[in-house]
C-alpha positions as CSV (number, residue, x, y, z in Angstrom):
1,X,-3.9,-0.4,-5.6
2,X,-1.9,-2.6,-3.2
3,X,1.3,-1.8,-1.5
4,X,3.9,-4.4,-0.1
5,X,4.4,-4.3,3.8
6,X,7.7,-3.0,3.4
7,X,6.3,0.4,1.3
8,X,3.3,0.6,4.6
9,X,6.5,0.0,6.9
10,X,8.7,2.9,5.2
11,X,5.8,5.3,5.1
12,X,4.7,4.8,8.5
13,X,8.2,5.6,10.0
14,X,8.3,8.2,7.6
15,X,5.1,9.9,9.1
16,X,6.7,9.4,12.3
17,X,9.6,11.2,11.5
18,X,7.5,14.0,10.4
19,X,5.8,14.1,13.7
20,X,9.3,14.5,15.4
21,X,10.2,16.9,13.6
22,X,6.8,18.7,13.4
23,X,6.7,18.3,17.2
24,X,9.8,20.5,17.4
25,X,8.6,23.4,15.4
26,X,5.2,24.2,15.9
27,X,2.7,24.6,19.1
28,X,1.9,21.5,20.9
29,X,-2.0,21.5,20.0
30,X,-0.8,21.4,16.1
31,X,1.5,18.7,16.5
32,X,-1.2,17.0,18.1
33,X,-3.6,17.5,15.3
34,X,-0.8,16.3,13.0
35,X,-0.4,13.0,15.0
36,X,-4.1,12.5,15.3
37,X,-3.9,12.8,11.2
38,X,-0.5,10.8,10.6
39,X,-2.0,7.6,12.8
40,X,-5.4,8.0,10.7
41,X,-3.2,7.3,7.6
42,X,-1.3,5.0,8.8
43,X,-4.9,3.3,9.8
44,X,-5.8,3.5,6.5
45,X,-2.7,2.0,4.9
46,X,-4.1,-1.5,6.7
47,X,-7.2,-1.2,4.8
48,X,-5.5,-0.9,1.2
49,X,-6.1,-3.6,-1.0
50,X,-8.3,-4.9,1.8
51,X,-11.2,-6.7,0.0
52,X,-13.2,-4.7,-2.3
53,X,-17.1,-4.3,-2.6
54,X,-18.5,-2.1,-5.9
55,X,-17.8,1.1,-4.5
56,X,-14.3,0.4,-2.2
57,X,-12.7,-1.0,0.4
58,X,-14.9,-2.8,3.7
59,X,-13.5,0.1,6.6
60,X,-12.4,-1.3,10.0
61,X,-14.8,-2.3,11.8
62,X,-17.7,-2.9,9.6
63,X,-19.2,-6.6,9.7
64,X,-19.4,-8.3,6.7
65,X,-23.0,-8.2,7.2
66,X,-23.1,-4.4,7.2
67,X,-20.8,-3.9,4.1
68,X,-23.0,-6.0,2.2
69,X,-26.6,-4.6,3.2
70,X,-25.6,-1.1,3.6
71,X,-22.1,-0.3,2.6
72,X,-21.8,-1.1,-0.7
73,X,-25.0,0.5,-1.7
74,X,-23.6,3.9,0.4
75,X,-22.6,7.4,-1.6
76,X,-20.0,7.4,1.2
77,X,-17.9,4.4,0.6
78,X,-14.5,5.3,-1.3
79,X,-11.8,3.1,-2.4
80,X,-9.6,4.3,0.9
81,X,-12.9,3.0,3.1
82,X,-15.5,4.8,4.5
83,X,-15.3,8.6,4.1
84,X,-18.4,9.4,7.1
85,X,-16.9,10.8,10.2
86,X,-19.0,9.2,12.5
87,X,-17.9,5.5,10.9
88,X,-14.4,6.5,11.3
89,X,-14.8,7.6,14.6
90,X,-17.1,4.8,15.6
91,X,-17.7,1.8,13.3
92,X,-21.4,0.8,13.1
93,X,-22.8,3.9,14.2
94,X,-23.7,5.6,10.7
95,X,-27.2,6.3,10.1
96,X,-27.8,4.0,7.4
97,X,-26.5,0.8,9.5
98,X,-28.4,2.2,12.5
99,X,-31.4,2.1,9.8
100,X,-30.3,-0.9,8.7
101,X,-30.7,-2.5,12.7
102,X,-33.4,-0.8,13.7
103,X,-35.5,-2.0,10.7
104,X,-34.0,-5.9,11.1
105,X,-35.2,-6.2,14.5
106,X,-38.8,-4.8,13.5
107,X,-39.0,-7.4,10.7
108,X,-37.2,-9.8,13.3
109,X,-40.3,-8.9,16.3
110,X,-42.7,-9.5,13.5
111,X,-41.5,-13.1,12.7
């Protein structure tokens, strides 16, 4: 699924009108929760049609390395991106590419 930039422009200010809005009628630590969710979609909206491995789209972040050692092999990896919380959070810091490091520079020191 790809959509043009004019469809990501139009629901990004659509989001942001909902945050207005939103910001107006409920307590302030909601609306923040719902801006913190709103700028996670519109995050996401980069990614779609981004280029696509066997089991979805390479997240932000992610070398090309990384999605094609670990990534496309991962239970995790969805055609939005990368469902983990940790990768969303902070790119490269999953377990399996932390495994994936840690076992490269063994063989690496070995050589």
């Amino acid at each position: 699924m790809s959509l043009s930039t004019e469809e990501k422009g139009l629901i990004a200010e659509a989001l942001q009108l909902y945050i207005q809005v939103a910001s107006q009628q409920v307590p302030p630590q909601h609306a923040q929760q719902i801006a913190t969710i709103a700028k996670g979609i519109i995050r996401k909206l980069d990614t779609l049609g981004a280029a696509k491995g066997p089991g979805g789209n390479k997240p932000n972040g992610i070398t090309d390395e990384w999605f094609k050692n670990v990534c496309e092999t991962c239970d995790k990896l969805t055609a939005a991106g990368c469902s983990d919380k940790v990768t969303e959070k902070y790119p490269g810091k999953c377990d399996p590419i932390l495994k994936y490091e840690r076992e490269k520079s063994l063989t690496a020191k070995k050589e």
